[in-house]
N, C-alpha and C positions, 0 to 999 in steps of 0.2 A: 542767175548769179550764184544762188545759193543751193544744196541741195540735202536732204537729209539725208542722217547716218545714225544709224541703229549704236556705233559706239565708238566713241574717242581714241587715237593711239594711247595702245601700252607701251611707253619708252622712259620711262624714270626708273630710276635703282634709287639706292639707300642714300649715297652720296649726294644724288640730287635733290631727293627729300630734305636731308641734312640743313644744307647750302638753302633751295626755297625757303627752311625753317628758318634760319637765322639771318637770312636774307630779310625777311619778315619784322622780325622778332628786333634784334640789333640794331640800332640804327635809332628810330622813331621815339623809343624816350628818351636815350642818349643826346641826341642833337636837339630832338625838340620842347622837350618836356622836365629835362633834369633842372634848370633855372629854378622856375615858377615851383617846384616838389622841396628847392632847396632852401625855399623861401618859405616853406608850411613845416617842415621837422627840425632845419641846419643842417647842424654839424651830424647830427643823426639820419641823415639821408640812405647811409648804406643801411639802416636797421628796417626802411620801410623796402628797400628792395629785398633785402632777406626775406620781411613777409610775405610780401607779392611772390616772390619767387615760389616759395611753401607752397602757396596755392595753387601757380601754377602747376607744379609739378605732380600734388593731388589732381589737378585735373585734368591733367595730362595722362594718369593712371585710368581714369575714367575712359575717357575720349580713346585711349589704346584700348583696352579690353572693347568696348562696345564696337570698335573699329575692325577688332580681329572677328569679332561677330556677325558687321554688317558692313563689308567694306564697297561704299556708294557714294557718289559725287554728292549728292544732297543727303552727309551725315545727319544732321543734329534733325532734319526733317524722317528720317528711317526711325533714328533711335526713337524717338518718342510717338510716331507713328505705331512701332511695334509693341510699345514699352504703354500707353493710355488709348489705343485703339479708336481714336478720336481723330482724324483727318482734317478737320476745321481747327483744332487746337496746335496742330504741328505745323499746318499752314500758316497760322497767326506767328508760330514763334518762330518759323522759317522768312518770315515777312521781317518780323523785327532786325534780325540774322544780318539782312540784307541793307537792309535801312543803317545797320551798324556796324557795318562791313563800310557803306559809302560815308559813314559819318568819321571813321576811323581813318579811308582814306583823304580825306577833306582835312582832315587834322590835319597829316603827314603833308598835304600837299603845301598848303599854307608854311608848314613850319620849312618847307623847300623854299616857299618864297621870300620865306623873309631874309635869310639867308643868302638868297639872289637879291633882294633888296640891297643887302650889307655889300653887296660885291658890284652892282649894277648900278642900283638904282632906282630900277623897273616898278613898278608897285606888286602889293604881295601878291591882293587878289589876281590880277593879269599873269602875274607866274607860276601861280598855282591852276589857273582854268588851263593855261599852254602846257605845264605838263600834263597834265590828265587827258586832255587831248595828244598830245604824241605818244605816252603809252598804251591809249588804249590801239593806236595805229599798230606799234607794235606787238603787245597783245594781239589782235586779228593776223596780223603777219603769221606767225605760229609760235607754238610752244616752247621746241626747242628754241628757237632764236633768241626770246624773251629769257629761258633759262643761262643762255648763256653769258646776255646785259646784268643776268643777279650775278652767275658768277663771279664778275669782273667787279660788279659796284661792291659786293660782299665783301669780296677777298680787300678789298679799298678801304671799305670803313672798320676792317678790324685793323688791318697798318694802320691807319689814323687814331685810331683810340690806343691801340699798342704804343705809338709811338709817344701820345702822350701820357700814359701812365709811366712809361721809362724815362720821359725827359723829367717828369716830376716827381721824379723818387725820392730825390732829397729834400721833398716838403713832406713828407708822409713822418708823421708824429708830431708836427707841429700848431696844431689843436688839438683840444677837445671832443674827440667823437661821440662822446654820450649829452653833447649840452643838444638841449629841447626846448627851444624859446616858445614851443605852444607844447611841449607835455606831452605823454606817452597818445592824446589823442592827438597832437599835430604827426606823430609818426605814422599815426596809424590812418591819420586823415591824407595823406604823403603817400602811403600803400595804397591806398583805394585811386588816387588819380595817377600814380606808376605806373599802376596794373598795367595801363594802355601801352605801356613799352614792353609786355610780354604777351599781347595780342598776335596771334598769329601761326599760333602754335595748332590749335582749333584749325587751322585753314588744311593744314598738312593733311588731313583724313577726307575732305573734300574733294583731293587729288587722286584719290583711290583705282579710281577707271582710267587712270591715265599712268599707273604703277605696276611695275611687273610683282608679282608676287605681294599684292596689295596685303591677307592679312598676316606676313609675317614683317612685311617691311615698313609699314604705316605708323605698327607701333615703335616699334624702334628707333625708327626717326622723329617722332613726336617727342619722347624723353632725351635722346639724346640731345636735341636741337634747346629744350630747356635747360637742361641742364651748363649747355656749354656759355649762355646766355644768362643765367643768373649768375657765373661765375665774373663773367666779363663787367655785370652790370655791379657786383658789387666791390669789385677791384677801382672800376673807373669813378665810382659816387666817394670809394672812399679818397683819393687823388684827388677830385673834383672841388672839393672843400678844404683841401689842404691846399692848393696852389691859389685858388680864389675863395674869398671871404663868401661864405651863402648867401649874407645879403643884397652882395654884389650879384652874383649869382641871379638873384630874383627879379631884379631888374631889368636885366640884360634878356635881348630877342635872337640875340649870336651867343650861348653860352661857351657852347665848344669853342669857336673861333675867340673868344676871350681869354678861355683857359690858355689855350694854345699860343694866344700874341703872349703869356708872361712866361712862358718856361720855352716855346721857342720864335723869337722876336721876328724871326725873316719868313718862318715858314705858316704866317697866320692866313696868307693866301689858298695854299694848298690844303689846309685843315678847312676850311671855308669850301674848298672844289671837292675835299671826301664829302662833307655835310650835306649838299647836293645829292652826290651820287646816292648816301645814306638815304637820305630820304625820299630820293626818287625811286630809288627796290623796292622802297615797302609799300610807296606807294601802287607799283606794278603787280607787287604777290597779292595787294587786298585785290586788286582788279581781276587777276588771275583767279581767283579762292570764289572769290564772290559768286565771279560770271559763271564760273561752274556748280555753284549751289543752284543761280537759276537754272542751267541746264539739269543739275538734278532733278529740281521741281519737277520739270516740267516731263522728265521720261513719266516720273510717276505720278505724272497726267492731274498735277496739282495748277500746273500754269497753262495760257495758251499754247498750242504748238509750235509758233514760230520761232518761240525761243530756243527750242532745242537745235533749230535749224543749223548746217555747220557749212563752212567754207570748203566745195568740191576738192579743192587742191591741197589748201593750207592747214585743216583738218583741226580748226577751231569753231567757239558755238559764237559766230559774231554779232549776233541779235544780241544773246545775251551780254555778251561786253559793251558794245555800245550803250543797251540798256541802263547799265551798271555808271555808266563814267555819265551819264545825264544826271542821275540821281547824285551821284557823289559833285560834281559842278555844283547844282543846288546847294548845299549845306557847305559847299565853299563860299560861296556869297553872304554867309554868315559873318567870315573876317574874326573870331572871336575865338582863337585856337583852344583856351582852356577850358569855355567852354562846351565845345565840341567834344572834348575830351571825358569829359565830365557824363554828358547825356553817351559816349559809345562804354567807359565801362561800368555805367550804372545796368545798363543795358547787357552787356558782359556778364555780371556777377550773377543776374536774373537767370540768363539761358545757360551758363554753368549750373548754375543749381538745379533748374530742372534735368541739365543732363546727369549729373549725380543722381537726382531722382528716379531717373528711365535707368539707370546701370540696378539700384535695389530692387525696384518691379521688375527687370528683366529674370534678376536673380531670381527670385519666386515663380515668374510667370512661366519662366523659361529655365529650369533649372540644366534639362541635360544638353540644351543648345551647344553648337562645337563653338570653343573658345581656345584661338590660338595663344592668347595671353588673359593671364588672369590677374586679375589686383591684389593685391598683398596685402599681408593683415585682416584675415574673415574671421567672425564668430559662428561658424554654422553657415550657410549661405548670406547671412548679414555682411558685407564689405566696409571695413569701419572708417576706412578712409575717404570712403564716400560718404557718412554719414557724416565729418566732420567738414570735409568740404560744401556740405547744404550749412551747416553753421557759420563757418568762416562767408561765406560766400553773402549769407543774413546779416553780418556783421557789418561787411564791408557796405552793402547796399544803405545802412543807416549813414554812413557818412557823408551820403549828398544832400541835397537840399529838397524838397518837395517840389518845387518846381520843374529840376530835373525828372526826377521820379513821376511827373504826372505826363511828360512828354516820354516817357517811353511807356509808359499803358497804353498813352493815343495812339504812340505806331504800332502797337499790338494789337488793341482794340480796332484802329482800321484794318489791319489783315484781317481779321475776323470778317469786316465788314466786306472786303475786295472778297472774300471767298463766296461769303454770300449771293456776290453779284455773279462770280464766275460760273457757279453752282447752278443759277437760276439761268443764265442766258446758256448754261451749258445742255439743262432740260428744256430748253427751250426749241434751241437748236435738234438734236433728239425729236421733240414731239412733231417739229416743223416735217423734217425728214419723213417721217412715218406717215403723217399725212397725205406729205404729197407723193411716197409708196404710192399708196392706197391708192389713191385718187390715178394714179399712174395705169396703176393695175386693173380697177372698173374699165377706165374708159380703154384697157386693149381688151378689153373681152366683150365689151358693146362691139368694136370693131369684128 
């Protein structure tokens, strides 16, 4: 049924980087997560996306230059592979990667169901396990196909948000933007659980092997896709709290479709059926993003080989997707959207920083490597932008709880431990082989 392939179609351009970026990106805090954010800052909700945003786009600077460096399905596994020459350590944080890819999808999927909830009925959990199961069908279908359900769902939740930033124009000054009912750290505690709506930007360099002119187009669509995304996100947070009160806001499991039934009373069905589609894309691009991290792994013979296996015809890695939508069903079973949210970008802010980390070693380690893009603002080979993104990124990680914090060591710390085992049954296998050479070999020369 299956049969290996040395390497994935090259058929994406710029545009469709773009579009997967924001297909990604858009969507997932907007529908899912701006309530509960607007209930930790208020009226100050667009100041915690400005910061998120900053960050992103610092590390968005990153992930392009290293991307123009090493453009490969299993990024953040090369960068630091190259960058600490440790194989067990990139494995560990490729493992986390993965784990927070399907935590990140689990979020999105939940926040699709509660929303089918609001329109159905259905319960969440039951419509979140049923999308992830038909996308990943899709997914395995093929690439283009999938590419062309973000088109459509994309191009859907910007008219949905467009529309209502327009129909609520004439509430925009009638708050307070700067009131902070928890203080510059509810903004900043509001920024750190954001973050998770500008996840996905990271995935676009993943795509690599499946992009024509990967290290000129990688990066460009990684900033671009940011950039157009904090724009949007901080147009609609500031709308957001002007047509609905934040407290109301916090409350609510439908924010968007809230917003929507008071500035347009007949159309709060249809903003309900974009929220869907919204959070049904992102849930597809982590699936997308992901599955092919594992197939990165596994070329560079960090996983078993069956994962890289791909579909004869359809000319995807379907081991790996399937893989992928198991793990992520699990942490759907959780039912607990913000916190889910919480443990993917505690998780986030970690393997950001290490990847900041791997851009200053590379700098040094690697100073005349060919870099089709370079990051702005250097002191000598030192990139200061990466150095302030390991700050910001330390900053942000204090604003979860320890209990968070100890649950993404354990998913690290088991990669560590799965490597271990792969490593040993790997030599194993290895020493088996060679024995039974041997033994192959006496007994034809007895003969």
């Amino acid at each position: 049924m299956f049969a290996r392939k040395k390497h994935l179609k090259r058929e994406l351009s710029l545009t469709d980087l773009v579009m997967y970026g924001l297909s990604i990106i858009v969507g997932a805090g907007i529908y899912s997560l701006i309530g509960k954010a607007a209930g930790i800052s208020g009226n100050s909700l667009w100041m915690s996306f400005v910061f998120a945003g900053f960050i992103a786009i610092i590390t968005g600077l990153s992930y392009a230059e290293l991307t123009s460096m090493f453009p490969r399905n299993a990024a953040e596994y090369t960068y630091t592979r190259k960058a600490f020459l440790s194989k067990s350590f990139s494995f560990s944080l490729s493992w986390l990667i993965i784990f927070i890819g399907a935590v990140a999808a689990s979020t999105i999927a939940l926040g699709f169901g509660g929303y089918l909830e609001a329109l159905v009925g259905t319960p969440v959990i039951y419509n979140a396990l049923c999308l992830i199961i038909v996308l990943s069908i899709l997914g395995m279908y093929g690439l283009k196909e999938s590419m062309k359900a973000l088109y459509a769902m994309t191009i859907a939740t910007l008219l949905g948000l467009l529309a209502i930033v327009a129909c609520g124009w004439k509430y925009l000054g009638t708050v307070n933007y700067f009131e902070m009912p928890n203080g510059i750290s509810g903004v900043l505690e509001a920024s750190a659980f954001v973050f998770f709506a500008y996840l996905g930007f990271e995935a676009i360099a993943n795509m690599s092997e499946e992009t024509k002119n990967p290290k000129r187009v990688v990066p460009r669509a990684i900033l671009i896709s940011i950039a157009i995304a904090t724009t949007i996100y901080i147009i609609v947070a500031i709308s957001s709290v002007s047509i609905v009160s934040w407290n109301v806001l916090a409350e609510s499991n439908a924010p968007v479709t809230d917003i929507a039934a008071k500035v347009m009373p007949n159309a709060s069905f249809i903003i309900t059926i974009i929220a869907l589609l919204a959070t049904a894309s992102t849930v597809l691009t982590f699936l997308i993003a992901s599955s092919r991290r594992i197939y990165g792994m596994t070329e560079e013979h960090s996983l078993p080989g069956i994962f890289a296996y791909v579909h004869p015809t359809r000319g995807t890695p379907c081991v790996a997707i399937f893989s992928f939508a198991i793990i992520a069903s699990f942490f759907t079973l959780l039912n607990d959207i913000s916190f889910v949210a919480r443990v993917s970008n505690f998780g986030s802010f970690l393997i950001f920083g290490i990847v900041h980390i791997s851009l200053i070693e590379l700098r040094y380690r690697e100073p005349h490597a060919k870099r089709k893009y370079r990051m702005p603002l250097n002191i000598g080979k030192f990139p200061l932008l990466a150095g302030i993104g390991i700050v910001l990124s330390s900053i942000m990680m204090f604003q979860f709880s320890l209990f968070v914090a100890l649950i993404s060591a354990a998913i690290f710390l088991s990669g560590a431990f799965v490597y271990s085992i792969l490593e040993n049954i790997s030599r194993i296998i290895v020493f088996s082989s060679r024995v039974i050479r041997k033994a192959y070999d006496i007994l034809r020369r007895k003969k």
